[in-house]
DRENPA-3360 file (N, C-alpha, C; in nm, 2 decimals, always signed):
BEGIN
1 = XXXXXXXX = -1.02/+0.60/-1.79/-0.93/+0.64/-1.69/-0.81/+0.55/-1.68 ~ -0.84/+0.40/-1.70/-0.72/+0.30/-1.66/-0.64/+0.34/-1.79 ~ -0.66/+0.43/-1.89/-0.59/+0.43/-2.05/-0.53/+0.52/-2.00 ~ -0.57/+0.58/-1.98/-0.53/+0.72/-1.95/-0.36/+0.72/-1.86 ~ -0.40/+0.63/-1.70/-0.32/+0.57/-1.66/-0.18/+0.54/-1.72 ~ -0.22/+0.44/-1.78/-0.10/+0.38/-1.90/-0.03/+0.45/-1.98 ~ -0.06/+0.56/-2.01/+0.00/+0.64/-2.10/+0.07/+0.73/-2.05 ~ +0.02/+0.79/-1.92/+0.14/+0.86/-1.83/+0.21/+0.77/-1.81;
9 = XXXXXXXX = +0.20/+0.64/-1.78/+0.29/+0.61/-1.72/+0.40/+0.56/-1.80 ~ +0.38/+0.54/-1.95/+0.47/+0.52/-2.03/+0.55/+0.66/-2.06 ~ +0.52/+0.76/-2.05/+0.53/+0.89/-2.05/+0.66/+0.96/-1.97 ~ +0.61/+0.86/-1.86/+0.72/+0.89/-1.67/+0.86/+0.80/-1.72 ~ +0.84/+0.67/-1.78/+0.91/+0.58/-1.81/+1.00/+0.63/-1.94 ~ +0.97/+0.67/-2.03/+1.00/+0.70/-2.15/+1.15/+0.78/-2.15 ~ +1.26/+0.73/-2.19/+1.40/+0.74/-2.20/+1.47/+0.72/-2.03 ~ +1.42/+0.71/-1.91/+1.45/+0.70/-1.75/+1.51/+0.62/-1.77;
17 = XXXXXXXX = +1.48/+0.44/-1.83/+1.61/+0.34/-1.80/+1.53/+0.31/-1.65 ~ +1.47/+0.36/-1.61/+1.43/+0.30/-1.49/+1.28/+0.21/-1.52 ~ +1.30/+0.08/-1.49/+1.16/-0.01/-1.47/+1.02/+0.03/-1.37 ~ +0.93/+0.06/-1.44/+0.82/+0.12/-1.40/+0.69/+0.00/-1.40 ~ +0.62/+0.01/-1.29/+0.50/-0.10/-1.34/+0.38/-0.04/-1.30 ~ +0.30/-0.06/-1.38/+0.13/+0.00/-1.28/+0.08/-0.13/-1.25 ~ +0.03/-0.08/-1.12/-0.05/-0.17/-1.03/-0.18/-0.14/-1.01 ~ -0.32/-0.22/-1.03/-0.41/-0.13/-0.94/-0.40/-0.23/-0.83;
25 = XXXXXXXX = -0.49/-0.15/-0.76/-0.46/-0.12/-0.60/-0.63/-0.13/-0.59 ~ -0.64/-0.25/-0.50/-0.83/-0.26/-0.42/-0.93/-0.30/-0.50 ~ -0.87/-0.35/-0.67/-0.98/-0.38/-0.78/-1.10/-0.48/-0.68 ~ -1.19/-0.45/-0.68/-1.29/-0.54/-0.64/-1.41/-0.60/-0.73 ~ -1.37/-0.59/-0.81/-1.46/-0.63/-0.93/-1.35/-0.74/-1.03 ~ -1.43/-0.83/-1.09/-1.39/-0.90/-1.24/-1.34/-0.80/-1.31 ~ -1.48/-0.73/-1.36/-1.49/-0.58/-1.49/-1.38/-0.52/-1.49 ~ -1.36/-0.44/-1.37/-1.26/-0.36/-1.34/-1.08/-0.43/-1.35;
33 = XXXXXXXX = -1.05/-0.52/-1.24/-0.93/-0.59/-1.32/-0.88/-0.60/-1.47 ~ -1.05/-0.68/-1.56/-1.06/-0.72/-1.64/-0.99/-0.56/-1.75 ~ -1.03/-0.45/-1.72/-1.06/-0.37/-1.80/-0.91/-0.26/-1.80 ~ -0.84/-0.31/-1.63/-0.66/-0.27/-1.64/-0.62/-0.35/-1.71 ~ -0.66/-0.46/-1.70/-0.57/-0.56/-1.77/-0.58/-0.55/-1.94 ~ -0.65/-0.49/-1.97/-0.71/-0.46/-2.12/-0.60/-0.34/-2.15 ~ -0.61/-0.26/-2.08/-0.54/-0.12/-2.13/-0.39/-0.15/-2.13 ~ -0.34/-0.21/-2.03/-0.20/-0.26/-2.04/-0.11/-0.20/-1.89;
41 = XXXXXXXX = -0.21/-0.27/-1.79/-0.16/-0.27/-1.62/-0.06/-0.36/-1.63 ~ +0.06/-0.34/-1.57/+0.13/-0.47/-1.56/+0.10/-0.57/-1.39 ~ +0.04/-0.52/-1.34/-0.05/-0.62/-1.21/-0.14/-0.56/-1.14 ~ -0.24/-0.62/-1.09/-0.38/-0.60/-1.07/-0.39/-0.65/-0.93 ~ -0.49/-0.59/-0.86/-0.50/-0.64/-0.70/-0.66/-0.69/-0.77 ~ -0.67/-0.82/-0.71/-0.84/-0.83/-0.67/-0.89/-0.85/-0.51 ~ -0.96/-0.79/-0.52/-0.96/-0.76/-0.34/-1.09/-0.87/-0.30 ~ -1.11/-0.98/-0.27/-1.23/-1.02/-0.23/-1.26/-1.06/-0.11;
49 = XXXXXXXX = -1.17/-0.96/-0.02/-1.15/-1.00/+0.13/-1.32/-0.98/+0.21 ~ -1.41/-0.92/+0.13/-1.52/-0.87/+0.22/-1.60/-0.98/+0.16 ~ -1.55/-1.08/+0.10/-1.65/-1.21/+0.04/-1.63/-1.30/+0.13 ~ -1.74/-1.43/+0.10/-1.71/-1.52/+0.20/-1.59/-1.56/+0.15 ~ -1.52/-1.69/+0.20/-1.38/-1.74/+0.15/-1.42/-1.83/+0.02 ~ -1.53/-1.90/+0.02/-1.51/-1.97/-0.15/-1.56/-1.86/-0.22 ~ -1.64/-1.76/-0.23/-1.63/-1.67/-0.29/-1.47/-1.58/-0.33 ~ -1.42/-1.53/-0.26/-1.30/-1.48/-0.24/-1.22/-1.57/-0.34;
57 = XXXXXXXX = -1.24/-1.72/-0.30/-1.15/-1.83/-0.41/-1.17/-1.81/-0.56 ~ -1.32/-1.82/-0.55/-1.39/-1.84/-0.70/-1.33/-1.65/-0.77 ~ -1.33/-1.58/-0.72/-1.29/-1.42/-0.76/-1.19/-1.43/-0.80 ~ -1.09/-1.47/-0.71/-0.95/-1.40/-0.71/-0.91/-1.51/-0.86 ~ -0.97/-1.63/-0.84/-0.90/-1.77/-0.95/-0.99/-1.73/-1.12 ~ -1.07/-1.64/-1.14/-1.11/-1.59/-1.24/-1.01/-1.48/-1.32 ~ -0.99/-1.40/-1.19/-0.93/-1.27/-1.26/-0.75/-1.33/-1.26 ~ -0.70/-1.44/-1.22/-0.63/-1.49/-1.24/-0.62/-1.56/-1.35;
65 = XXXXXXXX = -0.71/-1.61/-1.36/-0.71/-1.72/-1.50/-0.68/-1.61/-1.67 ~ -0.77/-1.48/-1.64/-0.75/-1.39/-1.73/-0.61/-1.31/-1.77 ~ -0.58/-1.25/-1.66/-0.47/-1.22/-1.59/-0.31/-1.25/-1.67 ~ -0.34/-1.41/-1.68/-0.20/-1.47/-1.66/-0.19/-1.50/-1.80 ~ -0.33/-1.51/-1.89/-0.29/-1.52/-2.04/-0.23/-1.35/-2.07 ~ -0.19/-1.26/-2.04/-0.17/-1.17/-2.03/-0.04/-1.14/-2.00 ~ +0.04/-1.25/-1.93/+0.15/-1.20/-1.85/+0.13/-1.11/-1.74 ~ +0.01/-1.09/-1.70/+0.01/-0.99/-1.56/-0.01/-1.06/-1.41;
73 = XXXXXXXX = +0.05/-1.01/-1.34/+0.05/-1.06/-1.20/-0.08/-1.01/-1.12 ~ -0.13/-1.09/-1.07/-0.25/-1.08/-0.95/-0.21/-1.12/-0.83 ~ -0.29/-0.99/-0.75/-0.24/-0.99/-0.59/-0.38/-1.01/-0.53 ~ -0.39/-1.12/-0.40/-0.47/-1.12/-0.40/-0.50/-1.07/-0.22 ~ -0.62/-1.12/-0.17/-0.61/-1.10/-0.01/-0.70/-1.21/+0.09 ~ -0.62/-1.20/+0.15/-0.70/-1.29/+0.27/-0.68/-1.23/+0.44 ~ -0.79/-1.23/+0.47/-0.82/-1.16/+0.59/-0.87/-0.96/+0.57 ~ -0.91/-0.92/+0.64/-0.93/-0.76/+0.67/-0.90/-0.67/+0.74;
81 = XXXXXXXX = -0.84/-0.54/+0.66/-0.77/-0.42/+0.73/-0.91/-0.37/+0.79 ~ -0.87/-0.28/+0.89/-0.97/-0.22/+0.98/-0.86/-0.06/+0.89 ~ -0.98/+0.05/+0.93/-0.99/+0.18/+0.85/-1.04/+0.21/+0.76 ~ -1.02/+0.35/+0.70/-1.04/+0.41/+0.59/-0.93/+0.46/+0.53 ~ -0.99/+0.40/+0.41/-0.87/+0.48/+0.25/-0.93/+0.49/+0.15 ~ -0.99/+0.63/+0.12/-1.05/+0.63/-0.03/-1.20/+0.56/+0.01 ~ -1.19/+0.47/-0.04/-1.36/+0.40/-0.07/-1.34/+0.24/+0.00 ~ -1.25/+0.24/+0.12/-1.16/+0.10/+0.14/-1.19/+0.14/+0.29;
89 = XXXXXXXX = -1.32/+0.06/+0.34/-1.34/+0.12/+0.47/-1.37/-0.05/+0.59 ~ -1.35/-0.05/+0.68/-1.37/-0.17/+0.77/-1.35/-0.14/+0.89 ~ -1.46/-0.16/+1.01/-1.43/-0.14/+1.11/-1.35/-0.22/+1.18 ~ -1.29/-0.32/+1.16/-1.26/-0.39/+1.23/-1.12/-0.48/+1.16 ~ -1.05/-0.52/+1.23/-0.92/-0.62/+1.18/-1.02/-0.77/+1.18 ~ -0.97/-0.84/+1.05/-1.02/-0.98/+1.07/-0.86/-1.05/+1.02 ~ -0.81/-1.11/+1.12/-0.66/-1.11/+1.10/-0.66/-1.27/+0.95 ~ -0.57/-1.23/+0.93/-0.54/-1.38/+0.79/-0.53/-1.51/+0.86;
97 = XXXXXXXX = -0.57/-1.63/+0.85/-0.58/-1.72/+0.91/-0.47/-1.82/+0.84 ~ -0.36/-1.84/+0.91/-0.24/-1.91/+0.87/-0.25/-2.03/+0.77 ~ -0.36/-2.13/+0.85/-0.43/-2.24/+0.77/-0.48/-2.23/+0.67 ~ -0.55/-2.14/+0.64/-0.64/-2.10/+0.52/-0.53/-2.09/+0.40 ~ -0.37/-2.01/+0.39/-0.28/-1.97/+0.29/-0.29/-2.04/+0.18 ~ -0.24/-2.16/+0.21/-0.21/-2.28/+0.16/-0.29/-2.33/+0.03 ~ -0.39/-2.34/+0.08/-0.53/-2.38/+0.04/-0.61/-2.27/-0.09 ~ -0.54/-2.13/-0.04/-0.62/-1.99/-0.09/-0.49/-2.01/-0.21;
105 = XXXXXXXX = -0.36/-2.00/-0.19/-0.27/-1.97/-0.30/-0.29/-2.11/-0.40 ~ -0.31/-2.25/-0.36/-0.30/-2.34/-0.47/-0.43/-2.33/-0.52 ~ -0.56/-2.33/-0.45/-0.67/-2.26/-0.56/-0.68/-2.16/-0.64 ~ -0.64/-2.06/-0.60/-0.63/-1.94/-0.65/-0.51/-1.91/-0.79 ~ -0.41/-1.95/-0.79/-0.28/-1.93/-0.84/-0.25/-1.81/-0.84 ~ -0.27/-1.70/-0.76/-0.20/-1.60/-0.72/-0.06/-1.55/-0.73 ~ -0.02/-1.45/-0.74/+0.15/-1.43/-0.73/+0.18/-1.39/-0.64 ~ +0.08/-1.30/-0.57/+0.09/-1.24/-0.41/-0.01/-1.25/-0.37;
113 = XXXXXXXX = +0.01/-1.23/-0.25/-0.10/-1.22/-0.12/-0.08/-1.11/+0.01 ~ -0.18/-1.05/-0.04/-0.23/-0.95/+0.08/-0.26/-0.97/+0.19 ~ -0.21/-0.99/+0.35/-0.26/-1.00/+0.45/-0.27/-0.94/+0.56 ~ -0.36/-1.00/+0.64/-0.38/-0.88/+0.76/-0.32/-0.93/+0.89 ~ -0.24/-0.84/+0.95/-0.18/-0.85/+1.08/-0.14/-0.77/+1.15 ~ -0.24/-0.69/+1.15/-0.26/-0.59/+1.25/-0.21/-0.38/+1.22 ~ -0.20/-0.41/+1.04/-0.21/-0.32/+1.00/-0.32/-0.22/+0.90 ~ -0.30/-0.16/+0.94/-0.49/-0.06/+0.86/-0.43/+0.05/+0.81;
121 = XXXXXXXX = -0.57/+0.08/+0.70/-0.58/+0.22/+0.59/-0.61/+0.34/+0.70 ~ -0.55/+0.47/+0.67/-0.57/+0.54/+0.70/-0.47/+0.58/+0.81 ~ -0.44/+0.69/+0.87/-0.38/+0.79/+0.97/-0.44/+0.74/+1.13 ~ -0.54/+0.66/+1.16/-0.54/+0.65/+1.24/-0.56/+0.52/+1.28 ~ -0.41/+0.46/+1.28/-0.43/+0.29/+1.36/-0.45/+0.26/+1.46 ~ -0.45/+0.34/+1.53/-0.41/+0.27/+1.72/-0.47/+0.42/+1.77 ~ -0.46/+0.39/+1.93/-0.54/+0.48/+2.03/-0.42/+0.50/+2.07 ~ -0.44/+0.67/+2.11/-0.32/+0.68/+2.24/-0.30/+0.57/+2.32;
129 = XXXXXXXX = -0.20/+0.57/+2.41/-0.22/+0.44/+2.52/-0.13/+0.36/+2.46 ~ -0.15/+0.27/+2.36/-0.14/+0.21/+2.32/-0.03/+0.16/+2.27 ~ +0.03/+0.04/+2.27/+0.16/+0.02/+2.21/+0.12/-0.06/+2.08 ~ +0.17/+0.02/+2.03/+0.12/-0.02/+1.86/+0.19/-0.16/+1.78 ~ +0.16/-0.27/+1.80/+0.23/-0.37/+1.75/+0.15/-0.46/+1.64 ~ +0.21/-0.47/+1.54/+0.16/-0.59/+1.40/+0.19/-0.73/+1.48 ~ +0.11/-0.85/+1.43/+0.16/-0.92/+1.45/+0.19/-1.02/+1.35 ~ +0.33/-0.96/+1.39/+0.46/-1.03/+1.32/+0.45/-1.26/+1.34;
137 = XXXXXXXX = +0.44/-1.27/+1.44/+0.40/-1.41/+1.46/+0.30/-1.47/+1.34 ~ +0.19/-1.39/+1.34/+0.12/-1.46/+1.23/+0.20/-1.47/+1.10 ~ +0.29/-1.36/+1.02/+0.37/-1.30/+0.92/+0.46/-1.44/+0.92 ~ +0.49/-1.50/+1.05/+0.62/-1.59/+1.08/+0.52/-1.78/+1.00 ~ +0.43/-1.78/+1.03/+0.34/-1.86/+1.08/+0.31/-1.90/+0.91 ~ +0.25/-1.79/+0.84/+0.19/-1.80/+0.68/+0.33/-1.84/+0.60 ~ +0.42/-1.76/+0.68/+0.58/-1.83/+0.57/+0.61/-1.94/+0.62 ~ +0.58/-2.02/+0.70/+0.62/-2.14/+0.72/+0.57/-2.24/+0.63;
145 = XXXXXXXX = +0.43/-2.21/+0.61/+0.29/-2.24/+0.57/+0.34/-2.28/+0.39 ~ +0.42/-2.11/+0.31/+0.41/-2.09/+0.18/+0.55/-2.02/+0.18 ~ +0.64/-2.09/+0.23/+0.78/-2.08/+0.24/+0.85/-1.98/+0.07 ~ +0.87/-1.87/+0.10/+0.95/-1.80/+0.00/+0.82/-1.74/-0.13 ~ +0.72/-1.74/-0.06/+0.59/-1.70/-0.14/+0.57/-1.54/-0.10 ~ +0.57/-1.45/-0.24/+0.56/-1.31/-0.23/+0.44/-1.27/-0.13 ~ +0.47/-1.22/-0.01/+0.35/-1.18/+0.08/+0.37/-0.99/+0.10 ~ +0.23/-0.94/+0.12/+0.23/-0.80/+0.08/+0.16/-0.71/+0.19;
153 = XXXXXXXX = +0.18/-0.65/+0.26/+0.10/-0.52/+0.33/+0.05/-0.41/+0.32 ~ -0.04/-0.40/+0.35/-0.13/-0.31/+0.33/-0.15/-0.22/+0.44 ~ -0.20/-0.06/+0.42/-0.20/+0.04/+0.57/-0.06/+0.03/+0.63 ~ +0.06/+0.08/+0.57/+0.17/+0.01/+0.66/+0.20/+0.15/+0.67 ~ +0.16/+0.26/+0.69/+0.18/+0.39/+0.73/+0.23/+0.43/+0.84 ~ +0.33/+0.49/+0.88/+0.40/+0.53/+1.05/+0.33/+0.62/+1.11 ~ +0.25/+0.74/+1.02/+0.25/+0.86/+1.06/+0.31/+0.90/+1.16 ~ +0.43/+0.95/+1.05/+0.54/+1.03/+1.15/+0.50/+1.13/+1.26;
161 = XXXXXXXX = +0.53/+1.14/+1.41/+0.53/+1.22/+1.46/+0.58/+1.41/+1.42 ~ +0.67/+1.39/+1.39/+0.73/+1.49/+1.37/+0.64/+1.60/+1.24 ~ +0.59/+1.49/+1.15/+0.52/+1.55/+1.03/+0.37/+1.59/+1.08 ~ +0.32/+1.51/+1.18/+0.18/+1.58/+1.25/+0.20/+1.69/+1.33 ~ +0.30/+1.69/+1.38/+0.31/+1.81/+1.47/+0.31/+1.96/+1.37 ~ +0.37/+1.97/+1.25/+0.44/+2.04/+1.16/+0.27/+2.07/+1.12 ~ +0.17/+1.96/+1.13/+0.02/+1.98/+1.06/-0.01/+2.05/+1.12 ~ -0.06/+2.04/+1.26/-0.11/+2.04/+1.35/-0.06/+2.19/+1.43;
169 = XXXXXXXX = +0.06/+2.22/+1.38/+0.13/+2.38/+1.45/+0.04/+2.49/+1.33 ~ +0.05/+2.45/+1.20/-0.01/+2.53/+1.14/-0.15/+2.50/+1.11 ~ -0.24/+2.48/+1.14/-0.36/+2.51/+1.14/-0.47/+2.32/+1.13 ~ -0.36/+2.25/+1.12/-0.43/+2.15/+1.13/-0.51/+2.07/+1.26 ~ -0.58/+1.98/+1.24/-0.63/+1.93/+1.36/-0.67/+1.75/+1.28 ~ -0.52/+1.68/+1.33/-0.49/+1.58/+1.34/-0.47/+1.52/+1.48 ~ -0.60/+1.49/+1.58/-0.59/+1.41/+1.67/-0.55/+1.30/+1.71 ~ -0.44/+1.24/+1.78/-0.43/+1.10/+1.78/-0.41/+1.02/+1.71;
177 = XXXXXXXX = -0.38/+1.07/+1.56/-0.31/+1.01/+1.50/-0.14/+0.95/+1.50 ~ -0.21/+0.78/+1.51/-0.10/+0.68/+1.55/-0.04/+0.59/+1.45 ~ +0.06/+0.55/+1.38/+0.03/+0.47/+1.29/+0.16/+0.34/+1.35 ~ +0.23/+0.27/+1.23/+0.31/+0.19/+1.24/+0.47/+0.21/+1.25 ~ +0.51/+0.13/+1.36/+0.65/+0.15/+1.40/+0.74/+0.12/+1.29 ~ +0.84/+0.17/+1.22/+0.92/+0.18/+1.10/+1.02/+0.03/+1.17 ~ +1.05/+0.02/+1.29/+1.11/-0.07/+1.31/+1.04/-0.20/+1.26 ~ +0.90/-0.25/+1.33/+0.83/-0.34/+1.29/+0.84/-0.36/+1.12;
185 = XXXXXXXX = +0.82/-0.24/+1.04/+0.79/-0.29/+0.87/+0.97/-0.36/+0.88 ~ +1.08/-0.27/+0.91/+1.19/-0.31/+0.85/+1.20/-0.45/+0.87 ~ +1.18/-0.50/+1.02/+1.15/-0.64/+1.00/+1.09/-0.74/+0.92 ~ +0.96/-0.66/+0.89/+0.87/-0.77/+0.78/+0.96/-0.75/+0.64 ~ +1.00/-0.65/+0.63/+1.08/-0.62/+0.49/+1.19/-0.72/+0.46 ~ +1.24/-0.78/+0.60/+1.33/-0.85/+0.54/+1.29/-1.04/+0.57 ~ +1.19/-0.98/+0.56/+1.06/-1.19/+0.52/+1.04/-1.18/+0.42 ~ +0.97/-1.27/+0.34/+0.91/-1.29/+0.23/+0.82/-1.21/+0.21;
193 = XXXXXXXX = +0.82/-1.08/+0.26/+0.69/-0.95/+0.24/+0.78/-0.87/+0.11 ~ +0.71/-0.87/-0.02/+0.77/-0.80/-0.08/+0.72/-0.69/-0.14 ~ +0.66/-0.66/-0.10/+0.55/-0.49/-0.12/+0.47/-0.44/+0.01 ~ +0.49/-0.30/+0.06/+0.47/-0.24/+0.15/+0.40/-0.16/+0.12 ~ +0.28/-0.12/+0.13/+0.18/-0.04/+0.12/+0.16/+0.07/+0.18 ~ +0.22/+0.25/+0.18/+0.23/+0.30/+0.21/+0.18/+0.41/+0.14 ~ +0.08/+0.49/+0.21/-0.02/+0.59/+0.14/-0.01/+0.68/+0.22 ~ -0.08/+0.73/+0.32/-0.13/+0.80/+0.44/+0.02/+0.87/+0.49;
201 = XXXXXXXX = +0.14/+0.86/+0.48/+0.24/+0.92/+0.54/+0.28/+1.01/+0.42 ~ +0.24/+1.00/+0.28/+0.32/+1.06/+0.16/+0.18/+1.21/+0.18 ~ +0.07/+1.15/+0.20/-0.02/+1.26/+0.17/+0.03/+1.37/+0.34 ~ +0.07/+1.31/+0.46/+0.07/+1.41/+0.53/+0.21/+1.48/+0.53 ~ +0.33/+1.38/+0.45/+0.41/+1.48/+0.43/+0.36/+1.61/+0.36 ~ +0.31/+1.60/+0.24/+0.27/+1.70/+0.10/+0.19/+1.77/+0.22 ~ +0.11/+1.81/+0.27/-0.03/+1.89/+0.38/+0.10/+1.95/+0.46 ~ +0.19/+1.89/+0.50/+0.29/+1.96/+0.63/+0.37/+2.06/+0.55;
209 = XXXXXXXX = +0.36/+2.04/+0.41/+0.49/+2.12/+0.37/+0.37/+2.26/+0.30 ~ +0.26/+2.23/+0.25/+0.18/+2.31/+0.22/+0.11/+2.43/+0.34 ~ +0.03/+2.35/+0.43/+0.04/+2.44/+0.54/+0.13/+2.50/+0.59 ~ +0.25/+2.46/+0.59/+0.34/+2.59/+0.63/+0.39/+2.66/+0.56 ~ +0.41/+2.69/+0.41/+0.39/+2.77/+0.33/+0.28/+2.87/+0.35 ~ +0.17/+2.79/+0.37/+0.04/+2.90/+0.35/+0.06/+2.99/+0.50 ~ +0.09/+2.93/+0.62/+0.13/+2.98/+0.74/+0.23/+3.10/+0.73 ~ +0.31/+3.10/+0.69/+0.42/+3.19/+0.69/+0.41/+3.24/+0.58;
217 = XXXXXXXX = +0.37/+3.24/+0.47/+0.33/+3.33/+0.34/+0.20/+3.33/+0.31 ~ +0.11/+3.41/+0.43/-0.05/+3.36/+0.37/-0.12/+3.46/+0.27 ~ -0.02/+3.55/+0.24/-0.05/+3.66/+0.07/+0.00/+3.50/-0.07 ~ +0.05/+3.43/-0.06/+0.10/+3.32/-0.13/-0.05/+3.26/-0.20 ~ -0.02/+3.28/-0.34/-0.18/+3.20/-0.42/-0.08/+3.13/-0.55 ~ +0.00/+3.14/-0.58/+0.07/+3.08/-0.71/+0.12/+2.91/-0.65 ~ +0.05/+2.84/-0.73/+0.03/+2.65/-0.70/+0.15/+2.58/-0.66 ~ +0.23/+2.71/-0.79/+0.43/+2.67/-0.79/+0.52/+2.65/-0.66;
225 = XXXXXXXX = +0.45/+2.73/-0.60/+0.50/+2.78/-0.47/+0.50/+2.71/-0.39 ~ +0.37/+2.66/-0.37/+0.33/+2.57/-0.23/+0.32/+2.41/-0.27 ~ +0.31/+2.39/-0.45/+0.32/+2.22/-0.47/+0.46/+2.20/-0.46 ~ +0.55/+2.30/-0.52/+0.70/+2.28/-0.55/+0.73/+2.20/-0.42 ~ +0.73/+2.25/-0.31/+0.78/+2.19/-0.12/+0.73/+2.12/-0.10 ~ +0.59/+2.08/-0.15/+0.58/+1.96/-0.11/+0.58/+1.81/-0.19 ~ +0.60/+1.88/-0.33/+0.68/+1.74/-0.42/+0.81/+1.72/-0.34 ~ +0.90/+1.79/-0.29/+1.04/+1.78/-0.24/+1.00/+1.68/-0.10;
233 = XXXXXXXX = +0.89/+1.75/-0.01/+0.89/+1.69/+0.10/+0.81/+1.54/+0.09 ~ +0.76/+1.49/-0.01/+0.72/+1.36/-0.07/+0.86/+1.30/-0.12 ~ +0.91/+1.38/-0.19/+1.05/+1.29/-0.23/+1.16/+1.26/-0.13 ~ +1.15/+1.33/-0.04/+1.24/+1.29/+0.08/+1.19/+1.21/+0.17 ~ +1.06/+1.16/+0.22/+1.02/+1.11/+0.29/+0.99/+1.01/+0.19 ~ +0.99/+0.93/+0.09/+0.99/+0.84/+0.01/+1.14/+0.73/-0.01 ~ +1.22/+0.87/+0.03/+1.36/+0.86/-0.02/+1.43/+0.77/+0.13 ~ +1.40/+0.86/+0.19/+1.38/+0.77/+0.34/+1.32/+0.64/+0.37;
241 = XXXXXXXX = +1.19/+0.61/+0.36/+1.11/+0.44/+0.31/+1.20/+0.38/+0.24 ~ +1.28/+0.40/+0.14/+1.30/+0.26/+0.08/+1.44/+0.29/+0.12 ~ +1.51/+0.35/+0.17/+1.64/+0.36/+0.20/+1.68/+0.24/+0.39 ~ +1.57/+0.35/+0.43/+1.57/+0.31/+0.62/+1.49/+0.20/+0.64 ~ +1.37/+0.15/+0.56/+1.23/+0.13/+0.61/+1.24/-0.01/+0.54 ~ +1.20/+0.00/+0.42/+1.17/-0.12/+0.31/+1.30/-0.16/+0.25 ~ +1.43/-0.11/+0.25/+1.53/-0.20/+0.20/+1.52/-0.23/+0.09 ~ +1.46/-0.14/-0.01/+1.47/-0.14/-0.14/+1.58/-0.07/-0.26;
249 = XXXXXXX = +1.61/+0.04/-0.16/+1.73/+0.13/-0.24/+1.83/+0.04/-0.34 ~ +1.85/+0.06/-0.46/+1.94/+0.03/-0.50/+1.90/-0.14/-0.60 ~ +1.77/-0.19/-0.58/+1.75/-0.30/-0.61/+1.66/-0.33/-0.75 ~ +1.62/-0.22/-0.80/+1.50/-0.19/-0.95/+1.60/-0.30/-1.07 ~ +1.69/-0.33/-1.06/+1.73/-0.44/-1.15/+1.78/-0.58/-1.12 ~ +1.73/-0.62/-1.01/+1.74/-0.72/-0.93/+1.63/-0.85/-0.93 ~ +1.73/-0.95/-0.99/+1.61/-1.03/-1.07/+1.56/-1.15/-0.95;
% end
């Protein structure tokens, strides 16, 4: 599958001019790293956040060591998202411990680092009620710590209002779904955070543009029809993130 990977993506890249990279995303295994890094990933996450911390050290500085004869970048993590994503589940936030950075990136030799501050996998971060705030103080705290050192988030999803309701009018049942203030990322965006992890808002764009297709045309069975709106409504709501959100627009050759 990671070959397979590669070859689309050389495929997507192929005469664009535009710089493309595959990343995995959650490797929790040696094997697995080991085995993108074989096919021709150009960076790899090793996730050993659910290990103890010299565990976590001893993980992340293996697939590192392999890694780097490679030219490939490894991302690594310290501390735990609370939620679900895929097969990425935790009840609970275990926030990144400022002290620990320091210690984790010079053992480790890492390029990035994944941390937790109060952002999570999945569509449902926060309770009604609730004022939904990351904390940005810790984010302030690790860069003081590893001054100008690539730091990365993870679960950084808004779930837009506007796009649940659009679910939710046509036949969905999306309760309470709360996610993160676009204000708060654009902040971290412009720290030393230089990858924003955003999943859970692109999938309920594509569901908002599909459900209402099937809503208003429910004789409608041709794929064309109903993926076509919602590739568009992914590319607008992407087009949006890195324009308003992440402050990446305009930067793919920026050394």
């Amino acid at each position: 599958m990671a070959q397979g990977a590669v070859e689309y993506a050389k495929e997507l890249s192929n005469g664009k001019g535009i710089p493309i990279v595959l990343h995995l995303d959650h490797g929790d295994t040696f094997e697995l790293c080991k085995n993108c890094i074989d096919c021709g990933f150009s960076s790899v996450m090793i996730d050993g956040s659910h290990h103890s911390y010299e565990e976590n050290v001893a993980l992340t500085r293996k697939v590192v060591e392999y890694a780097h004869q490679f030219d490939v970048t490894v991302e690594g993590e310290l501390g735990v998202l609370a939620g679900v994503e895929d097969d990425v589940k935790a009840e609970q936030h275990t926030y990144t411990q400022p002290e620990e950075v320091q210690d984790f990136v010079a053992k480790t030799g890492v390029d990035s680092l994944a941390i937790s501050i109060g952002t999570s996998h999945g569509a449902y971060k926060f309770k009604p009620g609730q004022n939904p705030k990351i904390r940005l103080d810790i984010l302030q705290e690790i860069e003081k710590r590893i001054p100008g050192f690539p730091i990365v988030l993870h679960g950084s999803s808004s779930v837009p209002q506007d796009i649940v309701k659009i679910i939710n009018q046509h036949g969905g049942k999306l309760k309470d779904a709360i996610g993160i203030g676009e204000d708060q990322l654009r902040e971290a965006a412009r720290s030393a955070v230089c990858k924003i992890n955003i999943d859970s808002d692109g999938r309920l764009a594509m569901t908002a543009a599909i459900r209402k297709v099937f809503a208003e045309k429910p004789e409608e069975f041709d794929p064309r029809k109903y993926l076509g709106p919602a590739r568009d409504a992914l590319k607008e709501l992407y087009k949006h993130k890195n324009i308003n959100v992440l402050g990446s627009a305009g930067h793919a050759y920026d050394k």
